[in-house]
ZAMAR-497045 format. One line per field, with one value per atom (N, C-alpha, C): residue number from 1; residue in three letters; atom name; x, y, z. Coordinates in Angstrom, 3 decimals. Example, Ala and Ser with C-alpha at 12.3 -4.5 7.8 and 13.67 -1.06 7.14 Angstrom:
2
num = 1 | 1 | 1 | 2 | 2 | 2
residu = ALA | ALA | ALA | SER | SER | SER
atome = N | CA | C | N | CA | C
X = 13.190 | 12.300 | 13.200 | 12.850 | 13.670 | 12.900
Y = -5.690 | -4.500 | -3.300 | -2.250 | -1.060 | 0.030
Z = 7.800 | 7.800 | 7.800 | 7.080 | 7.140 | 7.870
This chain:
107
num = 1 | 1 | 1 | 2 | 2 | 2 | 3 | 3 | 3 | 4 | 4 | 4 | 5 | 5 | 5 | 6 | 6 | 6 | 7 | 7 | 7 | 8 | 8 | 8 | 9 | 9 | 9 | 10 | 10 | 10 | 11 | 11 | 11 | 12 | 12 | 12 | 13 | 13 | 13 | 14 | 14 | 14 | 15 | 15 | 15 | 16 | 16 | 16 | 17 | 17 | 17 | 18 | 18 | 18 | 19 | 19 | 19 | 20 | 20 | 20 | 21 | 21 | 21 | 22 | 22 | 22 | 23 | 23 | 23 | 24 | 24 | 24 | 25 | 25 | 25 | 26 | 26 | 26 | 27 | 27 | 27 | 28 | 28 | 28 | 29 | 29 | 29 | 30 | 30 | 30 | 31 | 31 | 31 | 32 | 32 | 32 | 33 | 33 | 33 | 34 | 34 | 34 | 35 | 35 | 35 | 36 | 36 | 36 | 37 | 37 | 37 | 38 | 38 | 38 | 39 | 39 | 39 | 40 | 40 | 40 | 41 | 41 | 41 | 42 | 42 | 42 | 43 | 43 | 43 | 44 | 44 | 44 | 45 | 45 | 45 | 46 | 46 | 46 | 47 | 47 | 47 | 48 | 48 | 48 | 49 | 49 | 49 | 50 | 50 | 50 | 51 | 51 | 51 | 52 | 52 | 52 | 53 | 53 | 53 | 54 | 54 | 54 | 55 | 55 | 55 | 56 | 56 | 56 | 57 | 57 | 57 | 58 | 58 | 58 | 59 | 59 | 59 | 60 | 60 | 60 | 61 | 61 | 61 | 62 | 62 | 62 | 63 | 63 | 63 | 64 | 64 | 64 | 65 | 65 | 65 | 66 | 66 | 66 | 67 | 67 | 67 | 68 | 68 | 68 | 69 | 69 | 69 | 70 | 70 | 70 | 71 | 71 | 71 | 72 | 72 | 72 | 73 | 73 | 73 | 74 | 74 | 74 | 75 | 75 | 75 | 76 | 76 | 76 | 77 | 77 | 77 | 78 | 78 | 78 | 79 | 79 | 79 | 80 | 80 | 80 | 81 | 81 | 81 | 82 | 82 | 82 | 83 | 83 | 83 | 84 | 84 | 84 | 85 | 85 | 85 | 86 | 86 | 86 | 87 | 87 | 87 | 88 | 88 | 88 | 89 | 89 | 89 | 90 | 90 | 90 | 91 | 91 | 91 | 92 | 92 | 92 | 93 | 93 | 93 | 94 | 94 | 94 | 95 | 95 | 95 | 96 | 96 | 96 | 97 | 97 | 97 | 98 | 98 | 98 | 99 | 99 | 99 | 100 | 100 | 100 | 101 | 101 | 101 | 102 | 102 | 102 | 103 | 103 | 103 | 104 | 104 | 104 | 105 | 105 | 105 | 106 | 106 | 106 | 107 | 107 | 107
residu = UNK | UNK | UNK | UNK | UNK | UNK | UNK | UNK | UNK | UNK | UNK | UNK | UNK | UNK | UNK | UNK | UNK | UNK | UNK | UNK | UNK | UNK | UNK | UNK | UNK | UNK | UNK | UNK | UNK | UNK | UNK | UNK | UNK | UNK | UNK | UNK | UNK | UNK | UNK | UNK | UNK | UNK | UNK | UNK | UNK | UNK | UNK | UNK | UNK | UNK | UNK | UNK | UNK | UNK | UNK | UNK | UNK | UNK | UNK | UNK | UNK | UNK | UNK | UNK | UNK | UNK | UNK | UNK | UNK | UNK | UNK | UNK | UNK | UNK | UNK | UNK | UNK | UNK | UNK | UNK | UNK | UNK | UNK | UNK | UNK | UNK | UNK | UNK | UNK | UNK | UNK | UNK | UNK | UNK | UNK | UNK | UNK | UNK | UNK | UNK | UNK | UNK | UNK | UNK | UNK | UNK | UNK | UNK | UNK | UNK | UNK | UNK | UNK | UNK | UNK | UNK | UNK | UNK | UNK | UNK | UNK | UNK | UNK | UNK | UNK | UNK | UNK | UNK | UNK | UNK | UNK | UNK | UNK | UNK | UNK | UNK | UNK | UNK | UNK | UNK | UNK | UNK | UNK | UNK | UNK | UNK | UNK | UNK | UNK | UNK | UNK | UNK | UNK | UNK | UNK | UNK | UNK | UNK | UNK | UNK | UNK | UNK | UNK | UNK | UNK | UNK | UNK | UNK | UNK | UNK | UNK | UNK | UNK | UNK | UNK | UNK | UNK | UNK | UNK | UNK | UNK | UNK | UNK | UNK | UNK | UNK | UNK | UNK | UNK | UNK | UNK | UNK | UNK | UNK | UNK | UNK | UNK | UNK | UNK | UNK | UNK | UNK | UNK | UNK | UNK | UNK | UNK | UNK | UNK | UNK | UNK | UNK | UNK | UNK | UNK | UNK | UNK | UNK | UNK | UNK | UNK | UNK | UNK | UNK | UNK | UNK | UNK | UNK | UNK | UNK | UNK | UNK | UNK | UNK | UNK | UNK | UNK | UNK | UNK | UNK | UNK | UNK | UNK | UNK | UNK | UNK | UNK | UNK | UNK | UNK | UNK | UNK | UNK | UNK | UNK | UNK | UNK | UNK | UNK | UNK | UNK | UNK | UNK | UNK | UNK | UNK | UNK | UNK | UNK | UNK | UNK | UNK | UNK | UNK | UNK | UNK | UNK | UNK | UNK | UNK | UNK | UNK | UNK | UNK | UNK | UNK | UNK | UNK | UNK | UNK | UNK | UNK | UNK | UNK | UNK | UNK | UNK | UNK | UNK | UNK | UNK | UNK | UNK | UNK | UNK | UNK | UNK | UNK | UNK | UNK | UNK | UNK | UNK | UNK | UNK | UNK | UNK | UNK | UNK | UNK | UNK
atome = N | CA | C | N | CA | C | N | CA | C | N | CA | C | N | CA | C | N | CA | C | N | CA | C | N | CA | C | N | CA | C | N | CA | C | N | CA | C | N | CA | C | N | CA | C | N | CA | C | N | CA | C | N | CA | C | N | CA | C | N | CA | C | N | CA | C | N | CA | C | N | CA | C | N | CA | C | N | CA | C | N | CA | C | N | CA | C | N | CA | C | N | CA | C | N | CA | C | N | CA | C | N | CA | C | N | CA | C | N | CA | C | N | CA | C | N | CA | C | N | CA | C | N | CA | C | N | CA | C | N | CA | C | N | CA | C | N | CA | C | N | CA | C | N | CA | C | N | CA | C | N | CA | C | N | CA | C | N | CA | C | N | CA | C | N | CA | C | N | CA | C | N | CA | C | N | CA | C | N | CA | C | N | CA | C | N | CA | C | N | CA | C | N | CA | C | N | CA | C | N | CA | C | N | CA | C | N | CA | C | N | CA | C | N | CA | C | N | CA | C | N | CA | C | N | CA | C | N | CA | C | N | CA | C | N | CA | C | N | CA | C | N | CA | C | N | CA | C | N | CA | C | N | CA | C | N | CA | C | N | CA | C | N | CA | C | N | CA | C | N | CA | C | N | CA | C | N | CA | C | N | CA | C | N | CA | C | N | CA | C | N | CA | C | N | CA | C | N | CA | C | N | CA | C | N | CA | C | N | CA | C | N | CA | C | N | CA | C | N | CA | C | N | CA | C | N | CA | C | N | CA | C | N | CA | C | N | CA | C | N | CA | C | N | CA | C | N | CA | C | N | CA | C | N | CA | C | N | CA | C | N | CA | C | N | CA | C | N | CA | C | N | CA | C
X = 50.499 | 51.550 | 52.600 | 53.918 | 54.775 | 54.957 | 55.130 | 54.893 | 56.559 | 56.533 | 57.453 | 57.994 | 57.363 | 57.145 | 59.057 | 59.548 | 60.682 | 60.829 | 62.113 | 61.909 | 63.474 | 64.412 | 65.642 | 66.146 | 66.291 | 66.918 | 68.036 | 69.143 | 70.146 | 69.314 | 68.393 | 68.151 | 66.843 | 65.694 | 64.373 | 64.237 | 63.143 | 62.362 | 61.395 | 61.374 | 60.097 | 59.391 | 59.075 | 58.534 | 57.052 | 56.888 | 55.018 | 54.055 | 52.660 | 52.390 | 50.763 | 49.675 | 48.980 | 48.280 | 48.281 | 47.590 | 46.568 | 46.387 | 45.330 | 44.577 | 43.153 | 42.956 | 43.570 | 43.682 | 43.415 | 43.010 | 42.914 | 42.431 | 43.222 | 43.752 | 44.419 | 43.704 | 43.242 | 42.683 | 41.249 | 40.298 | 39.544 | 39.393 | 40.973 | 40.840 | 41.359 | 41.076 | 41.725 | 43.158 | 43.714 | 44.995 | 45.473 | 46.481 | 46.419 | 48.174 | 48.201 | 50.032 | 49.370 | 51.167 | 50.700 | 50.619 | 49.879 | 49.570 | 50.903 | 50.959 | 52.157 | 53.313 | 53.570 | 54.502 | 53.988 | 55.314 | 55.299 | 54.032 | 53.210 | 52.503 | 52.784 | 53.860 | 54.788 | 55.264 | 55.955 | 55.899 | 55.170 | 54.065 | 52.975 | 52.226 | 52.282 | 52.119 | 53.251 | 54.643 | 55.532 | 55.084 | 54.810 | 54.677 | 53.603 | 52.317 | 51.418 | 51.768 | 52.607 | 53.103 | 52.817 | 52.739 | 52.388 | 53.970 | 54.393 | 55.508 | 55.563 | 54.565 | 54.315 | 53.334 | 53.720 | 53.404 | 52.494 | 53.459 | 52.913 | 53.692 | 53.409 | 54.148 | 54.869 | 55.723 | 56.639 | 55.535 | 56.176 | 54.711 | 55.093 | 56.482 | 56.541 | 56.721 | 57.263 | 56.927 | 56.239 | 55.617 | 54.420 | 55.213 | 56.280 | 57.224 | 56.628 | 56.383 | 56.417 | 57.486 | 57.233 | 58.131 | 57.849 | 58.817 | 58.397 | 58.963 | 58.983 | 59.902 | 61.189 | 61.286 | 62.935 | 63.627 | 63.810 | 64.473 | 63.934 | 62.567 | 62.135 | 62.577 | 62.938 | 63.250 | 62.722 | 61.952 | 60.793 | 61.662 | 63.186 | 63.681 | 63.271 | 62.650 | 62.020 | 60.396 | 60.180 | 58.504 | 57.902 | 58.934 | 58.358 | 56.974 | 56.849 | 55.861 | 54.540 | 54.416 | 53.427 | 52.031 | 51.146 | 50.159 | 48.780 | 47.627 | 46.332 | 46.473 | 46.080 | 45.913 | 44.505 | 43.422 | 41.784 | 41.497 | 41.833 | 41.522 | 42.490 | 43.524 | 44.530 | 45.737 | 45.969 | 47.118 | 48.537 | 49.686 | 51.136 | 51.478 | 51.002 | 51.165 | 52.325 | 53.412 | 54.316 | 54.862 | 54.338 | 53.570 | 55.040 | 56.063 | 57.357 | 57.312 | 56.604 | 56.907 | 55.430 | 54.638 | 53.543 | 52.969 | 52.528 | 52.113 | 51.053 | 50.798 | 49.384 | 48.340 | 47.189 | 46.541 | 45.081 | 44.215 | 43.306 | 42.217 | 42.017 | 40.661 | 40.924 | 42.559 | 43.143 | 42.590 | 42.858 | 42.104 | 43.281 | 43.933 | 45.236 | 44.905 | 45.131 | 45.390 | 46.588 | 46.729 | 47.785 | 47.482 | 48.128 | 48.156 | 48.975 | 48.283 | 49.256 | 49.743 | 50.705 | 50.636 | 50.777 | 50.752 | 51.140 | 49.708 | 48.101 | 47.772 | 46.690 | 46.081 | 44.452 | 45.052 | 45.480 | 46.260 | 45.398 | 44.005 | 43.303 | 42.419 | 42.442 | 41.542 | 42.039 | 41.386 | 42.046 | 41.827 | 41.714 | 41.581 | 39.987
Y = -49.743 | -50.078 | -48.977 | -49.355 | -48.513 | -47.315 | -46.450 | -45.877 | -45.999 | -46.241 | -46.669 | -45.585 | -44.190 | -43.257 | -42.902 | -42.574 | -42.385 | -40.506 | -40.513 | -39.176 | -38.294 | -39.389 | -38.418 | -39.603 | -38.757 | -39.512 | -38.651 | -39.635 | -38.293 | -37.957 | -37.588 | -37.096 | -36.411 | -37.163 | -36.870 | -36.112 | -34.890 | -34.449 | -34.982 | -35.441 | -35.762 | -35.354 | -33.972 | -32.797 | -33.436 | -33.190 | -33.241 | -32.196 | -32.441 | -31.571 | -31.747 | -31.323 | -31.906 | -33.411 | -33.704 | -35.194 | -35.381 | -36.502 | -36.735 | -37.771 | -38.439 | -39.476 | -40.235 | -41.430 | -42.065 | -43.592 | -43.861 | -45.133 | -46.376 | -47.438 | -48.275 | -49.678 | -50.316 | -51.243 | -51.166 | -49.888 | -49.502 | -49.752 | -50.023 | -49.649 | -48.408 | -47.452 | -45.814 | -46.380 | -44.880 | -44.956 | -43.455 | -43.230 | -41.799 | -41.995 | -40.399 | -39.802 | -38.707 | -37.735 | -36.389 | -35.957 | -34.881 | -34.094 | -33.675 | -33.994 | -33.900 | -34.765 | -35.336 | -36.769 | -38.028 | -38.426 | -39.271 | -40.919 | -40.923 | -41.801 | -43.304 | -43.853 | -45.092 | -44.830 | -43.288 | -42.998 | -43.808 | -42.680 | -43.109 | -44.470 | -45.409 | -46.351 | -47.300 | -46.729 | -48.108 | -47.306 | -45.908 | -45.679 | -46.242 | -47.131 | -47.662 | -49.184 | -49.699 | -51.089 | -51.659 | -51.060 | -51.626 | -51.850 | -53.305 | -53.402 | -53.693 | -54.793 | -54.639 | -53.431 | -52.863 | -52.015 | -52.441 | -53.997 | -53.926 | -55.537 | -56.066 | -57.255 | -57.307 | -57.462 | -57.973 | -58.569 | -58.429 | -58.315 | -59.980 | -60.344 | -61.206 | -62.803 | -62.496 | -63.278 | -63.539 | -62.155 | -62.113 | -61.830 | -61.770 | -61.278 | -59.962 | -60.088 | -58.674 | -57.593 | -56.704 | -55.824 | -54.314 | -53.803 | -52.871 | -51.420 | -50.563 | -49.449 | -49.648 | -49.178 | -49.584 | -48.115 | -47.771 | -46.120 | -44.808 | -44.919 | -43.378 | -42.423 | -42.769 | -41.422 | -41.390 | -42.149 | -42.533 | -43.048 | -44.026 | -44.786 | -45.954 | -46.514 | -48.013 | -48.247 | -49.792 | -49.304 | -50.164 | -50.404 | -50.988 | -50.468 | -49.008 | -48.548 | -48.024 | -48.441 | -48.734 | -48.561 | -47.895 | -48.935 | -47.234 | -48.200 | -47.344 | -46.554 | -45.348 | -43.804 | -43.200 | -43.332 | -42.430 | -42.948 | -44.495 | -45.265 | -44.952 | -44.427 | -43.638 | -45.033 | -45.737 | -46.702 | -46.024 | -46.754 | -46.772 | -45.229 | -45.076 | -43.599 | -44.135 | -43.498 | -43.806 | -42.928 | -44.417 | -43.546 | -43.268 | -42.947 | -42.738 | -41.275 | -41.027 | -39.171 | -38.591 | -39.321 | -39.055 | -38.332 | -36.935 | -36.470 | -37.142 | -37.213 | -37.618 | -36.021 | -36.311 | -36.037 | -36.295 | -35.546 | -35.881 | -36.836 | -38.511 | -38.979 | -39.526 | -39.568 | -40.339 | -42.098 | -42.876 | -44.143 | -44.574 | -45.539 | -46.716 | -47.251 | -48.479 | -49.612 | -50.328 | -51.661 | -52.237 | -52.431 | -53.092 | -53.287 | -54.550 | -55.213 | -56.292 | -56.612 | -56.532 | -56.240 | -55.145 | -54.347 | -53.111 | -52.200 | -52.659 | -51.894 | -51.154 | -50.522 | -50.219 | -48.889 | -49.232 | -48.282 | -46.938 | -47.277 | -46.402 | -45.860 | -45.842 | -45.832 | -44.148 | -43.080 | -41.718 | -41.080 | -41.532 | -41.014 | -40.411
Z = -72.806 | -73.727 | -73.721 | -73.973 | -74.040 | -75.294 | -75.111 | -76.357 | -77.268 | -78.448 | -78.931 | -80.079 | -79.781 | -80.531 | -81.056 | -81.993 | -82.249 | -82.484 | -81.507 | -81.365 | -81.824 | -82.070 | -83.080 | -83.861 | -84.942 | -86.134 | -86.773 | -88.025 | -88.021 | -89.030 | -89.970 | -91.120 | -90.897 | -90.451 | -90.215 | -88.878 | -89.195 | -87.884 | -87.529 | -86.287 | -85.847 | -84.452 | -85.107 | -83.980 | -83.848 | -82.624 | -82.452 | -82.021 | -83.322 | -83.503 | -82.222 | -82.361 | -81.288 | -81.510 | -80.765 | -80.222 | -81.105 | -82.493 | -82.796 | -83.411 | -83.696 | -83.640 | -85.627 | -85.499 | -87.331 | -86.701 | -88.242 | -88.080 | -88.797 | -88.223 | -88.849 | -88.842 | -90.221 | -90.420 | -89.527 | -89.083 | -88.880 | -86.958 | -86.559 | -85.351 | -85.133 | -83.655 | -83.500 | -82.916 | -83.462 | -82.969 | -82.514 | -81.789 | -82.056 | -82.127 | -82.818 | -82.986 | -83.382 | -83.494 | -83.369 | -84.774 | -85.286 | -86.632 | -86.981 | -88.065 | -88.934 | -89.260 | -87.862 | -87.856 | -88.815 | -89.830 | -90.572 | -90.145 | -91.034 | -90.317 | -89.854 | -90.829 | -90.288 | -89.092 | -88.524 | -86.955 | -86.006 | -86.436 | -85.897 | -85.630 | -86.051 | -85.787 | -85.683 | -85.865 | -85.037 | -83.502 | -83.179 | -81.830 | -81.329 | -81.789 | -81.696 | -81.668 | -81.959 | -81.752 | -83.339 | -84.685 | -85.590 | -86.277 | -86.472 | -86.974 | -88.641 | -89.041 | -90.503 | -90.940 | -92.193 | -92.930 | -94.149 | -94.885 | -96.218 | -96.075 | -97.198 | -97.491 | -98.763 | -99.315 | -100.174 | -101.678 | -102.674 | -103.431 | -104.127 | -104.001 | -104.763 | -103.436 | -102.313 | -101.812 | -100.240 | -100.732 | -99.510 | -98.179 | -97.711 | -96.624 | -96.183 | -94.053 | -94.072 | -94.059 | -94.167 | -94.582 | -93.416 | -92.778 | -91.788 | -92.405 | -90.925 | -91.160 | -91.700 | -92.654 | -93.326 | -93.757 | -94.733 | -95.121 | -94.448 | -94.093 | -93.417 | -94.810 | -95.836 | -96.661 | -97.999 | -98.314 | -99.426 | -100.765 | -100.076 | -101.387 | -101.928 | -100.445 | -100.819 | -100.923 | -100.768 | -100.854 | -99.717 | -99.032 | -97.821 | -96.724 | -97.426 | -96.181 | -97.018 | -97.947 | -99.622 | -98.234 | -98.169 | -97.649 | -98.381 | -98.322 | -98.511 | -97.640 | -98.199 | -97.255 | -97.631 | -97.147 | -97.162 | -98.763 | -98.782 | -100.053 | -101.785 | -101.469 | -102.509 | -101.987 | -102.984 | -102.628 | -103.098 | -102.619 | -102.497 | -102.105 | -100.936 | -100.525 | -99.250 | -99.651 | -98.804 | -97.316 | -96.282 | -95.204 | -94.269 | -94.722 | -93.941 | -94.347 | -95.638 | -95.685 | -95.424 | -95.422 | -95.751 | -94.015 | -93.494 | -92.796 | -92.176 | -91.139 | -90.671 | -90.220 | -90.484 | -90.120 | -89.423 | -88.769 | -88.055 | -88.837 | -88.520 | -88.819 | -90.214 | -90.617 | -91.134 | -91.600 | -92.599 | -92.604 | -93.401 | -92.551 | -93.322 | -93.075 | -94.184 | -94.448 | -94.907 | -94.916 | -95.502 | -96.738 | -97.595 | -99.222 | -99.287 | -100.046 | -100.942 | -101.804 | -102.433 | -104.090 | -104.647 | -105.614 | -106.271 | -105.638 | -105.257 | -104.700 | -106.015 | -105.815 | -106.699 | -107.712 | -108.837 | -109.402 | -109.764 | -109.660 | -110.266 | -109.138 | -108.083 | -106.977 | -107.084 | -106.547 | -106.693 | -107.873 | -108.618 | -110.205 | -110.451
């Protein structure tokens, strides 16, 4: 597959840090440590993020700058962690979300 990794933007850095594994919807994926994890998986071919809460629409990479909530998804079971700012790291576990998402999960 092509890698679809995004590598200049005018606002965001997206330096790479070393090569490493996560998990999306409990398949592996890899991108590099530190890069935004919505990166990371549009460079993985993942285009929906989350769906639209009111009429279920998917919804992708959209702002990269944590104004919207398009990139809402479960992060190591902690919901609406917004994965456009949100760092990746090694062994990582996303998911998608539907809806506002487990308000109390984390607590």
């Amino acid at each position: 597959m092509k890698d679809l990794r995004i590598t200049e933007h005018p606002i965001l850095d997206f330096s790479s840090g070393r090569r490493v594994p996560f998990y999306f919807e409990g398949e592996e994926f890899w991108g590099h440590e530190g890069e935004p994890i919505a990166a990371a998986l549009h460079a993985g071919g993942v285009k929906i993020l989350s769906y639209s809460e009111r009429l279920g629409r998917p919804q992708g990479f959209f702002c990269a700058i944590g104004n919207c909530s398009a990139c809402f998804m479960r992060v190591d079971g902690l919901s609406n962690v917004r994965t456009c700012l949100e760092p990746l790291r090694e062994g990582m576990r996303v998911e998608r979300q539907r809806g506002k998402g487990d308000l109390s999960a984390g607590m």
